[in-house]
C-alpha positions as a LaTeX table, in Angstrom:
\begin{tabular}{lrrr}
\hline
Residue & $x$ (\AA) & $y$ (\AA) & $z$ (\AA) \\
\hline
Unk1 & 0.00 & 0.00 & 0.00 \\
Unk2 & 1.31 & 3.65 & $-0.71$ \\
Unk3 & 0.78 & 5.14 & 2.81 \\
Unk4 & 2.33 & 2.07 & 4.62 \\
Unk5 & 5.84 & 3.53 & 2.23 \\
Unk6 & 7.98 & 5.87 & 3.18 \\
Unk7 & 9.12 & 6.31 & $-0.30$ \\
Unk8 & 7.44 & 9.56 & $-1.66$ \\
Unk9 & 7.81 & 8.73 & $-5.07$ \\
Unk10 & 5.70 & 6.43 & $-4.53$ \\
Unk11 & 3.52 & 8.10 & $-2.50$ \\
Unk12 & 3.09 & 10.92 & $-5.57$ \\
Unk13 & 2.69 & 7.96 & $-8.32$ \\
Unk14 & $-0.47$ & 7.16 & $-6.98$ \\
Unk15 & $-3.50$ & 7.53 & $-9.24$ \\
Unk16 & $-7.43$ & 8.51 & $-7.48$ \\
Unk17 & $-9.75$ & 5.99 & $-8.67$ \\
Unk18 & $-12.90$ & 8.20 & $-8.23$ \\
Unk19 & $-13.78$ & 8.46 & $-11.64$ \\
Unk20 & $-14.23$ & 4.64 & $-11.21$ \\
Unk21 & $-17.02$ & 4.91 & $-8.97$ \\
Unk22 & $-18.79$ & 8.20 & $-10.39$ \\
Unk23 & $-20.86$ & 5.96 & $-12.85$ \\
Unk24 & $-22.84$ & 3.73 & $-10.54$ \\
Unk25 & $-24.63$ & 0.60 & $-11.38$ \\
Unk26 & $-27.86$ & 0.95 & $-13.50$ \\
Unk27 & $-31.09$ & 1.32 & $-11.72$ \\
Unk28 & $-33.26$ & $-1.74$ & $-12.19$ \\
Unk29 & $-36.94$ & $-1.27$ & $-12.32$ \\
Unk30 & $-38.94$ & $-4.15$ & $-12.29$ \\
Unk31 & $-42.67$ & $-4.22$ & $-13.71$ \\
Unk32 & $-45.87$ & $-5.29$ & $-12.23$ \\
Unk33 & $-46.54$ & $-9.10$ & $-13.54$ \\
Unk34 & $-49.43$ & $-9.58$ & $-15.42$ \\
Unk35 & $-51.81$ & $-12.98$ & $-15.11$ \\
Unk36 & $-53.45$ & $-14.25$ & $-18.63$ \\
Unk37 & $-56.58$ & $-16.46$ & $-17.47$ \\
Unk38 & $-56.68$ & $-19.29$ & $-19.52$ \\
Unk39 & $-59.57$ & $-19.80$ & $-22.05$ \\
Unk40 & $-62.01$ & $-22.45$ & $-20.77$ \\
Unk41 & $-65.00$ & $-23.06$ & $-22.97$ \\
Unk42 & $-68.54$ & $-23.97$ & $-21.29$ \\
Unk43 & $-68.33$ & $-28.00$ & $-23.10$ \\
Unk44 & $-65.07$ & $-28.04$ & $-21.55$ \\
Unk45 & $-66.96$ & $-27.03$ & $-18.01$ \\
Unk46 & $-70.04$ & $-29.22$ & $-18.39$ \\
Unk47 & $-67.40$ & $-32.35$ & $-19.44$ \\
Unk48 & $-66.11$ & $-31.30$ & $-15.68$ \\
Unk49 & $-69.17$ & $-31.14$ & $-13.58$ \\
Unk50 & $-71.30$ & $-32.84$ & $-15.76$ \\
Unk51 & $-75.33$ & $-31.76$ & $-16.68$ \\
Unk52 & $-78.75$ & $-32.11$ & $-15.26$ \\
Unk53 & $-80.62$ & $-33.48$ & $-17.52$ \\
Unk54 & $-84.81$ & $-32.77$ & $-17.42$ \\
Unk55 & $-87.38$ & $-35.27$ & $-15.66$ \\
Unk56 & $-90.95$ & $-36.44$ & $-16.87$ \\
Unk57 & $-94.00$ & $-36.17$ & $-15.29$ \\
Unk58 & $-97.26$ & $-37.61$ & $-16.01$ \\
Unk59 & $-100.50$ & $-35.89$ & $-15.30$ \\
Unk60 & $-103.37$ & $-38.71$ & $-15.24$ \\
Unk61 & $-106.19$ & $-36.88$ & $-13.45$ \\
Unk62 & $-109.70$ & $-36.19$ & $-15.39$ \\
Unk63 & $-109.36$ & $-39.21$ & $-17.81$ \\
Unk64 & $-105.83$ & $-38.01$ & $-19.89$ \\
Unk65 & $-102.86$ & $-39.33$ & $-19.68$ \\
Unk66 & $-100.32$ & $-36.90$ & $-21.30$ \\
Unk67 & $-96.07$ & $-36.79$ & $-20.47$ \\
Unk68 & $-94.94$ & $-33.43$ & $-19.81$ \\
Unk69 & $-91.75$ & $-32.06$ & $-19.86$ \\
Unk70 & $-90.35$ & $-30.56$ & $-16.95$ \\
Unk71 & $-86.91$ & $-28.03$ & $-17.86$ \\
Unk72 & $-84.36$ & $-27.87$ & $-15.19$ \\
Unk73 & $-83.85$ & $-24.05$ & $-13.83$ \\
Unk74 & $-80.41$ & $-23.92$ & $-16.03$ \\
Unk75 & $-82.64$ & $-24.07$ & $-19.07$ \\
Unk76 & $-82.27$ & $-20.30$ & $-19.29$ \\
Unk77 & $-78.89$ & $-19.75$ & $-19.06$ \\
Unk78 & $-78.67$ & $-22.75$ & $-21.67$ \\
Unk79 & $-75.26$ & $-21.64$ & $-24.26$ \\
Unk80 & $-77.51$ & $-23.43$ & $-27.20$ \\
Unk81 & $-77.52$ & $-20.67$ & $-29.86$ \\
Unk82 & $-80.63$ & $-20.94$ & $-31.77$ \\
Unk83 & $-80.68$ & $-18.38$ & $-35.45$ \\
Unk84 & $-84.09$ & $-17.64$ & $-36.90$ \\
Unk85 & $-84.87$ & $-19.26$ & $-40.14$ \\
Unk86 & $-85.34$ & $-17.05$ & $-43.14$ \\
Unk87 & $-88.81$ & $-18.58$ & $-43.57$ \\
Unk88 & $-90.82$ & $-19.53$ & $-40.93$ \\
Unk89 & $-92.58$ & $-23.32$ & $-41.65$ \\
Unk90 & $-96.50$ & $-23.99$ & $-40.89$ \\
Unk91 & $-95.42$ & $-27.50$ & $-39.49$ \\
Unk92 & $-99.05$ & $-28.89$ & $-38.72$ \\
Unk93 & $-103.04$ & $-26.77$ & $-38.36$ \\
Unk94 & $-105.67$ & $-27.70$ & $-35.61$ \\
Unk95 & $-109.43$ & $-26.98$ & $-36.05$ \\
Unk96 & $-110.61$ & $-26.79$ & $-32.56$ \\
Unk97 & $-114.32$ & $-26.10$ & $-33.26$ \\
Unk98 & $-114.60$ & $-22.75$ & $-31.16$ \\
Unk99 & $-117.28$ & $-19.96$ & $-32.41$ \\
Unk100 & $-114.13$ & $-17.66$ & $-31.40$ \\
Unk101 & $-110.75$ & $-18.94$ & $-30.23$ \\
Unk102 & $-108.50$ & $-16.79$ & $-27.82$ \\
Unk103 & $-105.81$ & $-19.09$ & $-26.30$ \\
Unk104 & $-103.71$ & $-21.98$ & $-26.16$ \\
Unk105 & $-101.05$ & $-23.19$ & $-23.79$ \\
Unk106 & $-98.71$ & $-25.84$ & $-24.50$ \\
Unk107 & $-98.67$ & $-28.72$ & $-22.02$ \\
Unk108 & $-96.00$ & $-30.85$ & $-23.98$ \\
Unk109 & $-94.73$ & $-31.60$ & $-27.90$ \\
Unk110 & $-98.01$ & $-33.67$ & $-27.85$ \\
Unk111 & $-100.80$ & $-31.72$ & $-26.29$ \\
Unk112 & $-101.81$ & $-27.95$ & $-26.33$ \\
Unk113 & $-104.44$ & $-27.00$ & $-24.50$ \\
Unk114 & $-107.40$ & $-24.15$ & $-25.90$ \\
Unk115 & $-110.23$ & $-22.01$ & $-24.73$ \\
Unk116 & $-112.51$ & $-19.88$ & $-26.50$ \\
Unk117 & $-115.58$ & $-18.04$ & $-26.19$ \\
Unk118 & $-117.88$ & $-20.92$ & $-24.29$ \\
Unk119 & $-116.95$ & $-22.22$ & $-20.87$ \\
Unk120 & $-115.11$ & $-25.21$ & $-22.27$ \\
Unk121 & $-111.80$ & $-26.09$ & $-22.28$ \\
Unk122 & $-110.10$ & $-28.15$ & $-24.73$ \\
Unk123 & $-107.20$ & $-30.65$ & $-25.01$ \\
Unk124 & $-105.88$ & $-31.36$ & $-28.68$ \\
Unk125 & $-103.17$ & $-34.13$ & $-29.56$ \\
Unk126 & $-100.87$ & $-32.07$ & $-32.13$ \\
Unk127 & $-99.70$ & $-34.69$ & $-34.32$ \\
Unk128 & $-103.09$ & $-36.15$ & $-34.99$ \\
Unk129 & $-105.29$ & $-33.09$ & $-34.29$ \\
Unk130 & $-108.07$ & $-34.94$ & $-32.26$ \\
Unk131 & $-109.68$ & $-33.92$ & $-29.22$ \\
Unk132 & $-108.57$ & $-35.53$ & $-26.50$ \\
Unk133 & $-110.76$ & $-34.08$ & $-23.34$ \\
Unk134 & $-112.70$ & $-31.40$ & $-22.67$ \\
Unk135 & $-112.90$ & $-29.90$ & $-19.16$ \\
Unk136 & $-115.98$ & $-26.89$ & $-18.26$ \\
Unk137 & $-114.92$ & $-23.97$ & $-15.82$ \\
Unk138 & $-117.17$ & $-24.40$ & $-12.52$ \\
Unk139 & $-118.64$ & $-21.07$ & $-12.81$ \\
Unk140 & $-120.31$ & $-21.52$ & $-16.36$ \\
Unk141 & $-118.41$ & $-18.32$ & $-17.23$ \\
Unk142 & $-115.56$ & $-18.32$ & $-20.56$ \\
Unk143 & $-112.20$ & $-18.83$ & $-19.37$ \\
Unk144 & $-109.83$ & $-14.92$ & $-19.66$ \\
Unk145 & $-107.03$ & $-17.24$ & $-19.94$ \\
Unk146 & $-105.29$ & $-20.34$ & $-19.78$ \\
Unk147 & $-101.86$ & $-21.71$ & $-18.61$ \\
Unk148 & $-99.59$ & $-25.10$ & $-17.95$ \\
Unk149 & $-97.80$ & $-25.34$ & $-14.90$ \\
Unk150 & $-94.07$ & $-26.59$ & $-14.79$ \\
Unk151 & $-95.60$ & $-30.12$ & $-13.45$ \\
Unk152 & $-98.80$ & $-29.93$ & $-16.20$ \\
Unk153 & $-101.45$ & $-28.35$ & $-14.06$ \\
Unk154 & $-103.63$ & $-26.71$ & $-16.23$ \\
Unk155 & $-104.52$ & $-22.92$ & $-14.71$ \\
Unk156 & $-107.54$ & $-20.85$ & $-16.04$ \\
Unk157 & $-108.96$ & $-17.60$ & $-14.85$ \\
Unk158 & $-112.76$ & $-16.22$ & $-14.62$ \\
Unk159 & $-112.50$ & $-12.28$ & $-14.69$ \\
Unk160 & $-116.34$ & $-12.50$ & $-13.89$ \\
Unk161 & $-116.11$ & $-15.27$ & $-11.09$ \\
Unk162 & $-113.14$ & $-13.43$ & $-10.10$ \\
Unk163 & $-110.75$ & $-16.56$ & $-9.43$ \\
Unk164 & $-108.00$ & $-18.39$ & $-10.69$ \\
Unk165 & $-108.68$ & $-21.94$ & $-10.66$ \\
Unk166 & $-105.67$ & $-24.58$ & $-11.00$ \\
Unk167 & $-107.70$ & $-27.76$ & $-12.33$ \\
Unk168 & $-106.42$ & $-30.82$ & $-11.24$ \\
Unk169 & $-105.84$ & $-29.49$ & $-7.32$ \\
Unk170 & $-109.04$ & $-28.08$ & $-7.50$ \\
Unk171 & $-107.51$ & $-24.67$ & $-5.59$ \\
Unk172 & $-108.93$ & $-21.54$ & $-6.08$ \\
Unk173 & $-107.68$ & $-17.82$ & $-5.30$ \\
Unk174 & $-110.43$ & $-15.96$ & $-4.89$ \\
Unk175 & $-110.08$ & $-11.91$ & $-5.13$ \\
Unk176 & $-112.12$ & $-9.06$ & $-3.69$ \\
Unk177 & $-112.28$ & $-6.25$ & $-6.02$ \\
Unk178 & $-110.43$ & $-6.82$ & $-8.63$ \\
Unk179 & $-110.84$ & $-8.91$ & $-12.35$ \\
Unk180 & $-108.00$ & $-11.64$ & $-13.25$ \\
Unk181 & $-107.20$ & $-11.51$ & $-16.68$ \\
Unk182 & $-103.96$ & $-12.98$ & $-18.49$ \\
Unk183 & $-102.05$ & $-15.96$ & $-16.51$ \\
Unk184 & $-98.93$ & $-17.02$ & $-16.83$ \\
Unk185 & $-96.35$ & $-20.06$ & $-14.67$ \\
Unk186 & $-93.12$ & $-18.79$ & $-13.75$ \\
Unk187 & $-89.80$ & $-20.81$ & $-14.03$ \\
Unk188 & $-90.08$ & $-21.16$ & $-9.84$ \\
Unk189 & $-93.54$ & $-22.69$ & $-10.33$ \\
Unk190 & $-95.14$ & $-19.25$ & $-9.04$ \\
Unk191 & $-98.49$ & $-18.02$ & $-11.02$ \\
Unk192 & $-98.19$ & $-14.22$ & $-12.07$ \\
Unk193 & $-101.68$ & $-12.79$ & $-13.05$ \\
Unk194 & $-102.56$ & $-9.72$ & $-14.38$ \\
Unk195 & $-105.82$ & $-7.86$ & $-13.12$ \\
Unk196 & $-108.49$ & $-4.86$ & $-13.48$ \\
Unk197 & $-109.94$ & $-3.19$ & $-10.62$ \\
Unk198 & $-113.94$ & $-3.34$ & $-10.72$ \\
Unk199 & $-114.43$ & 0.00 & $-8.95$ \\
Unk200 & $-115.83$ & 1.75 & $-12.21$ \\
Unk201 & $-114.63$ & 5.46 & $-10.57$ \\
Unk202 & $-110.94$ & 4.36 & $-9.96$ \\
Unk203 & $-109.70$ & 1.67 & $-12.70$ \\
Unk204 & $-106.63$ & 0.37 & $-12.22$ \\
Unk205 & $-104.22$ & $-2.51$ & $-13.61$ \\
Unk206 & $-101.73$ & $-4.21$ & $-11.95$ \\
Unk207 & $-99.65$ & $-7.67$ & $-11.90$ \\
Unk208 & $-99.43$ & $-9.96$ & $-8.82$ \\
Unk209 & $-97.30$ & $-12.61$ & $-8.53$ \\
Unk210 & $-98.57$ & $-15.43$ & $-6.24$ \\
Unk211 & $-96.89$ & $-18.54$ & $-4.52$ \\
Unk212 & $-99.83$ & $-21.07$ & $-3.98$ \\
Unk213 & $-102.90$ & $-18.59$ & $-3.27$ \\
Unk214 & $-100.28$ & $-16.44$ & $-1.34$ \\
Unk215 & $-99.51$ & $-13.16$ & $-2.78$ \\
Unk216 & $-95.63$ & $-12.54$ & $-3.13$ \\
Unk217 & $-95.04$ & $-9.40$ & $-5.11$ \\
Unk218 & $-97.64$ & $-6.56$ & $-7.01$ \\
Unk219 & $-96.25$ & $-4.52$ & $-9.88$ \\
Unk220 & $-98.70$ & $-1.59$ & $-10.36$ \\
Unk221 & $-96.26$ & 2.18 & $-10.09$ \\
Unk222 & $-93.43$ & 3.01 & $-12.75$ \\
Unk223 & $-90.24$ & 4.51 & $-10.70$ \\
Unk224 & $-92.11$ & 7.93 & $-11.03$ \\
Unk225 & $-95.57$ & 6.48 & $-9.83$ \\
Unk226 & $-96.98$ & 6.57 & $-12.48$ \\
Unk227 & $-99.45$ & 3.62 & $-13.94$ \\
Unk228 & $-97.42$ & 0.89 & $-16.23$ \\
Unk229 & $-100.41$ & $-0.67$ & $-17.68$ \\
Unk230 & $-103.41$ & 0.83 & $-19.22$ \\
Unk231 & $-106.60$ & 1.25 & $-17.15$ \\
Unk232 & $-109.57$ & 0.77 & $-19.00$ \\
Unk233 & $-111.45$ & $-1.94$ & $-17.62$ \\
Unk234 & $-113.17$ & $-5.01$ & $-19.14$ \\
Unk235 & $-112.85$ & $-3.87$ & $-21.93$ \\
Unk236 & $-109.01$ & $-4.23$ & $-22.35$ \\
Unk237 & $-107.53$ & $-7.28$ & $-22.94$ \\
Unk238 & $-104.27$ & $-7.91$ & $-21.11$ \\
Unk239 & $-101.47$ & $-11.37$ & $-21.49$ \\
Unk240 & $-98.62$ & $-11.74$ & $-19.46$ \\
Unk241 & $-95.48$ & $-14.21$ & $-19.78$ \\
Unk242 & $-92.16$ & $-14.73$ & $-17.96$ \\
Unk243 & $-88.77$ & $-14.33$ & $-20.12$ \\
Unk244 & $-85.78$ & $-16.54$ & $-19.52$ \\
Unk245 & $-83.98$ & $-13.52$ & $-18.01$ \\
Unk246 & $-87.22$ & $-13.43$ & $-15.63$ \\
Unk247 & $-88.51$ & $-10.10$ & $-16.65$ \\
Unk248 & $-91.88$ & $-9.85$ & $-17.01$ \\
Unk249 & $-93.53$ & $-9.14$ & $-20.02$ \\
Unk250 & $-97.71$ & $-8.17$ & $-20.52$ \\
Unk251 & $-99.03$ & $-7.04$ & $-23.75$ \\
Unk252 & $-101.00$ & $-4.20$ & $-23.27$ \\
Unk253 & $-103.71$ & $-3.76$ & $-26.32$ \\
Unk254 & $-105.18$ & $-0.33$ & $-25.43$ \\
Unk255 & $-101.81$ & 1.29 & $-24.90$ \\
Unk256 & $-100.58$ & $-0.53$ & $-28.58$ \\
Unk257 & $-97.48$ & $-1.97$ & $-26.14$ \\
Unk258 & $-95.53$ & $-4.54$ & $-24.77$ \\
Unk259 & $-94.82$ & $-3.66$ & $-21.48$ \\
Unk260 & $-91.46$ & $-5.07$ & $-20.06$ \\
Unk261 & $-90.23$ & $-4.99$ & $-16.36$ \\
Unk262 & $-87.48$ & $-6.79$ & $-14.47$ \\
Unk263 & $-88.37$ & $-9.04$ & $-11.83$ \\
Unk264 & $-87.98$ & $-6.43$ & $-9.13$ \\
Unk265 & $-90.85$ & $-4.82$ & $-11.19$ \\
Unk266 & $-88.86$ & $-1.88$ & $-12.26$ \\
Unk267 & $-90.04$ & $-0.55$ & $-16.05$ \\
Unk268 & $-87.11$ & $-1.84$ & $-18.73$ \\
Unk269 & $-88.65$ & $-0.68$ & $-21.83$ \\
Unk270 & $-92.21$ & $-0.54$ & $-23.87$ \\
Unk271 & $-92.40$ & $-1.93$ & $-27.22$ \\
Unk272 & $-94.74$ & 0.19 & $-29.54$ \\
Unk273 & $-94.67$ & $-1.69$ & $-32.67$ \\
Unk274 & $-92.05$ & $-1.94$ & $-35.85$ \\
Unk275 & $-93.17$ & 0.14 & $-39.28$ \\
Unk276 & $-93.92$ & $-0.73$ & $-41.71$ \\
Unk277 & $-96.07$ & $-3.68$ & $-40.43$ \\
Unk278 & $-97.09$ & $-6.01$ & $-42.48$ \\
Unk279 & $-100.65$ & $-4.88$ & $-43.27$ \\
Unk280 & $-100.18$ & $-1.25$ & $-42.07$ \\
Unk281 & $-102.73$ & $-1.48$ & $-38.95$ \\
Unk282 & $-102.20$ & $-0.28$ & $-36.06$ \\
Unk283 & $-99.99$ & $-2.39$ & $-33.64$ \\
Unk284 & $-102.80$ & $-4.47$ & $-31.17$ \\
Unk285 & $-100.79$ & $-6.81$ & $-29.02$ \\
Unk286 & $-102.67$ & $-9.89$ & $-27.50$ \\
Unk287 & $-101.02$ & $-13.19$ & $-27.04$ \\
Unk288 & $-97.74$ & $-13.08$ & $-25.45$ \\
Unk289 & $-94.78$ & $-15.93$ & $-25.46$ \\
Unk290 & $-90.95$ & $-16.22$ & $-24.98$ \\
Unk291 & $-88.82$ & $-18.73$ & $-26.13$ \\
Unk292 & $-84.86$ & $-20.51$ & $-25.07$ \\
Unk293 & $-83.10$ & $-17.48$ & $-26.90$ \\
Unk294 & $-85.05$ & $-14.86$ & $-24.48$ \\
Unk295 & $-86.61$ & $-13.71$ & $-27.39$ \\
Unk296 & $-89.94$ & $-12.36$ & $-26.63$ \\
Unk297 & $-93.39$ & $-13.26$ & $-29.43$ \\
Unk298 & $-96.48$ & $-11.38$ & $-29.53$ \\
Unk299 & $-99.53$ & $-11.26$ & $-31.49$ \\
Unk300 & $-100.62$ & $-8.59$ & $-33.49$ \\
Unk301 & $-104.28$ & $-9.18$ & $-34.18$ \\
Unk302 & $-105.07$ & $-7.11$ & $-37.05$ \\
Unk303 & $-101.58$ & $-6.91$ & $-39.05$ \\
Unk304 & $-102.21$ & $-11.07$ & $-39.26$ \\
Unk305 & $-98.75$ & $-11.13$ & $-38.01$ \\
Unk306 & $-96.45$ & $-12.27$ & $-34.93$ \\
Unk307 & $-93.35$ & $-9.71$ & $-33.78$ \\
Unk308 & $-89.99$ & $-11.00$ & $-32.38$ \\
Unk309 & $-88.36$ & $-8.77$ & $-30.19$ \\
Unk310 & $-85.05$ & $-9.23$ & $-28.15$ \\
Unk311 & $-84.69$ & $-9.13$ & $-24.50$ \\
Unk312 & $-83.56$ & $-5.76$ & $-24.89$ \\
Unk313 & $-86.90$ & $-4.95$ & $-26.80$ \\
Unk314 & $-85.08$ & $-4.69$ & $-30.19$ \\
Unk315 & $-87.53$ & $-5.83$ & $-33.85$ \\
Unk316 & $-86.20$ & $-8.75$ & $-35.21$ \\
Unk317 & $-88.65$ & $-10.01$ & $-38.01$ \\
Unk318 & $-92.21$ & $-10.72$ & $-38.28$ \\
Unk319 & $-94.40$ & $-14.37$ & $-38.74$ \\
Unk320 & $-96.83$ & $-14.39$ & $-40.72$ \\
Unk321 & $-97.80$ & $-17.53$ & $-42.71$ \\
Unk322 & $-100.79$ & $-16.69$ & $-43.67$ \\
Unk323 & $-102.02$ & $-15.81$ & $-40.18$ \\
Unk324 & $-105.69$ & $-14.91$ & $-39.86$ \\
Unk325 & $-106.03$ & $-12.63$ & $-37.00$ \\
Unk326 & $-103.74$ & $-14.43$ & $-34.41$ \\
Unk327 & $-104.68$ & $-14.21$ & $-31.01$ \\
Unk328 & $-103.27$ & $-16.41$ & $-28.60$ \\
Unk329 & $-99.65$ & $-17.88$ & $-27.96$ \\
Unk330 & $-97.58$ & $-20.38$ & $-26.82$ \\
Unk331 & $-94.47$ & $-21.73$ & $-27.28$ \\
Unk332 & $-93.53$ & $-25.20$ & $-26.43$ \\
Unk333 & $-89.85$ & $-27.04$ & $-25.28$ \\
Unk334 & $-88.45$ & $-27.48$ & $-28.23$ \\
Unk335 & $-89.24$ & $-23.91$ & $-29.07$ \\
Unk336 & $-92.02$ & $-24.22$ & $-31.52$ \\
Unk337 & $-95.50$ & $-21.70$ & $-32.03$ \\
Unk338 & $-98.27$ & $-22.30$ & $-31.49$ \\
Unk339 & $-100.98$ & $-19.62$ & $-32.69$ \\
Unk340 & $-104.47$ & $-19.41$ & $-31.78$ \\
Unk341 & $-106.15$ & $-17.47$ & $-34.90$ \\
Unk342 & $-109.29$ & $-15.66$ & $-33.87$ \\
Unk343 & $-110.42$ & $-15.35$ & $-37.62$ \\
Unk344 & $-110.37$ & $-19.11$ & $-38.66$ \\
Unk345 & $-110.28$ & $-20.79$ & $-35.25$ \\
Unk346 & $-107.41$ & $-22.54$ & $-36.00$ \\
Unk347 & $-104.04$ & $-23.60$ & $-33.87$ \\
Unk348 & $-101.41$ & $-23.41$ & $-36.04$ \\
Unk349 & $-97.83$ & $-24.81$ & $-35.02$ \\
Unk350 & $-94.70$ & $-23.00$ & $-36.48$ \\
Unk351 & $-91.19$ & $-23.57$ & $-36.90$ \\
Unk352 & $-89.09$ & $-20.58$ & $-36.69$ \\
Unk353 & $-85.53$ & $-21.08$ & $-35.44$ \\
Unk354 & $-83.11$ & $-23.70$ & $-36.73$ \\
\hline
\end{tabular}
């Protein structure tokens, strides 16, 4: 070492080595990782966990015997695309022998129930387009409308009787002061109903949904309390289905609109009709239906037509096939229509998605 030297020369030879050290090392920075989630498609999940696959039931009560199809509560959320055909096919016609026909409700791919303007109601095989049984509402009075449970419980209700009668338990809901009009079964096995106040000073609408012959939930008040549905008594005519998404969706003929709300009851849109329609009428929505693709069908009684809307309440294309004023929906499992035509009291059965 210099300084341990007592030679100067030495001592005065020696070089700094600060410049050395000026430059220090470079800073290293290192970045925030980054996770890619793999892709993980939903075959790939249900080849995991496996499916749950739908039961049968068999309804055997009043002299039929009929198997019914019973969806498990995934059916909505099913990742089946279904794309609607260019044409729609008439696949098979029913004569039902009504004076008028108003609706039909699907109780499997081999039965549809129908009720007209008389107090009887009628059960049609559809492939060979007989009459299978008749059942007569207690009161004498013509059925507003008709619905399947999820087990095959056929539902009807008397806006004069004021009830809603489920047939084969023989229960009853019996209201004070107030008309049931369009029925409906929910994915849960609830009954939503739509119904008119008889109080000829105050009419009012409003939707109930009931458990049994409990009431769960009444839709009635828009967000700014105003009225969602039209108010105009008996002499509206009112249907009311349950989407995949669960909103809840009632055609609304005196307002021209499909009224839409989300199952909290809160307004998501109205549907007023697509233009040009096919016929240039007025839009008068009756029969209401939805199908696996949350697509939701109405009737449009004097166009001779049926409009698809999205969930979002977007036109998609109109049905026709020769349609003579359609009236009442359905649709069934396998996501075919069935129309109840007013003007030749026909059900016809359409296919309209691939």
């Amino acid at each position: 070492m210099a300084l341990d030297t007592h030679d100067m020369s030495k001592l005065f030879a020696v070089k700094s080595n600060l410049d050395r050290y000026r430059k220090l090392p470079q800073k290293v920075v290192p970045s925030n990782l980054k996770f890619l989630p793999g892709k993980i498609q939903r075959k790939e999940l249900s080849n995991l966990f496996g499916t749950l696959l739908s039961s049968s039931l068999t309804s055997d009560k009043h002299g039929y015997s009929m198997k019914t199809t019973q969806k498990s509560s995934e059916a909505g959320t099913s990742s089946l695309v279904k794309q609607l055909l260019d044409e729609p096919e008439t696949v098979t016609t029913i004569d039902t022998g009504y004076s008028e026909l108003y609706s039909v409700a699907c109780l499997s791919d081999e039965g549809i129930w129908t009720s007209g303007d008389d107090n009887t109601m009628k059960l049609f095989s559809i492939n060979q387009g007989s009459l299978l049984k008749s059942i007569t509402t207690t009161s004498g009075n013509w059925p507003e409308d008709i619905t399947v449970t999820k087990i095959g419980d056929l539902v009807y209700t008397d806006y004069h009787d004021r009830t809603v009668s489920i047939v084969k338990n023989e229960e009853v809901i019996k209201l004070q002061n107030w008309g049931p009009d369009g029925v409906c079964s929910t994915s849960s096995g609830d009954l939503l109903v739509i119904m008119i106040s008889d109080d000829d000073k105050l009419l009012q609408t409003k939707v109930v949904l009931y458990s049994g012959s409990t009431e769960k939930q009444t839709i009635q008040f828009d967000d700014q309390g105003k009225p969602l549905y039209s108010s105009f008594g008996n002499y509206n005519t009112y249907y009311i289905t349950e989407n995949r998404n669960l909103d809840i969706c009632v055609s609304d003929n005196e307002a021209r609109a499909v009224v839409v709300v989300n199952q909290a009851g809160k307004l998501r849109f109205r549907y007023t009709g697509n233009t040009p329609a096919p016929k240039n009428k007025p839009f008068y929505p009756l029969g209401i239906s939805t199908d696996s693709q949350s697509h939701i069908l109405t009737a449009d009684l004097f166009n001779n037509c049926v409009h698809i809307i999205d969930q979002d309440g977007q036109f998609l294309r109109y049905i026709d096939c020769g349609l003579s004023y359609p009236w009442g929906l359905c649709i069934d499992a396998n996501d075919n229509l069935f129309v109840a035509q007013w003007g030749n009291r026909q059900v016809t059965k359409i296919k309209y998605l691939k």
